[in-house]
C-alpha positions in Angstrom: -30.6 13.1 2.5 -32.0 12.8 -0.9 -33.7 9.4 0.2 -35.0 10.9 3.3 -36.5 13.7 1.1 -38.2 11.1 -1.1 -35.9 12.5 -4.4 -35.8 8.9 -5.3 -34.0 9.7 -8.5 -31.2 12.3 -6.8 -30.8 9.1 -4.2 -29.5 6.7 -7.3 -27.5 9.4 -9.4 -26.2 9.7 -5.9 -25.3 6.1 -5.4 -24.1 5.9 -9.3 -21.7 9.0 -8.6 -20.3 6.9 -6.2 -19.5 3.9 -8.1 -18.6 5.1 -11.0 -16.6 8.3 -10.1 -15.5 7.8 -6.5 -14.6 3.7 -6.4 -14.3 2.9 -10.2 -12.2 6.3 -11.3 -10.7 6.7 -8.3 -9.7 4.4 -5.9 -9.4 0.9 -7.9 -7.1 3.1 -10.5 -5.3 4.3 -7.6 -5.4 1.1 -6.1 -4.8 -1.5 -9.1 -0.4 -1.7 -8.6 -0.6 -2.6 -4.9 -3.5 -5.4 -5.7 -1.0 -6.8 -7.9 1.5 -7.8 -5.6 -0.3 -10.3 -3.5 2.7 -10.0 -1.0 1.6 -6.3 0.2 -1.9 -4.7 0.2 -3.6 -6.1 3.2 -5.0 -2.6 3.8 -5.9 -2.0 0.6 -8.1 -5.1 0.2 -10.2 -4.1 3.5 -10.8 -0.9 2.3 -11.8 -2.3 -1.4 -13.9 -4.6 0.6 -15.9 -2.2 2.7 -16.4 0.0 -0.1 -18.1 -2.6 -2.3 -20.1 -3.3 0.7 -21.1 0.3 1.4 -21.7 0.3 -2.3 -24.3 -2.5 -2.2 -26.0 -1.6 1.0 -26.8 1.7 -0.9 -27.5 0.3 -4.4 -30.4 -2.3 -2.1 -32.9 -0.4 -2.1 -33.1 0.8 -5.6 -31.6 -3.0 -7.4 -32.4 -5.7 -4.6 -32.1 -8.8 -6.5 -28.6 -7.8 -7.5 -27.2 -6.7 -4.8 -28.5 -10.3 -3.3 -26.7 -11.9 -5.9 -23.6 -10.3 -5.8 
C-alpha cells in the first residue's frame, strides 16, 4: 500500500518492521531449538527459507545491490 501511495519512507519502516520484529524477534527465536537438531525441522527450514526470500524481494527495491548479493 504505502509503495503504491508513493510513501517511499512508510514502505521501508514497513519492510524494516518486518525483519526486525516479525522474522528476527519472532520467528528465528521461536524457531532456533528445532534448527538445532538437524534430524527434525524440515518444515521449519522452508518456511525460514521463504521468509528470507519474501524479505529480499521487498527489501529490492529500496537496497538492490544487497539483496543481489545475498
Amino acid at each position: 500500500r504505502r509503495m503504491e501511495a508513493l510513501e517511499v519512507h512508510g514502505a521501508v519502516a514497513a519492510v524494516h518492521h518486518f525483519w526486525l520484529r516479525s522474522f528476527c524477534d519472532v520467528y528465528l527465536e521461536t524457531a532456533k531449538p528445532t534448527l538445532r537438531d538437524p534430524g527434525t525441522g524440515t518444515e521449519t527450514r522452508r518456511t525460514l527459507l521463504s521468509c528470507v526470500e519474501l524479505g529480499l524481494r521487498l527489501l529490492a527495491p529500496f537496497a538492490p545491490f544487497l539483496t543481489e548479493e545475498l
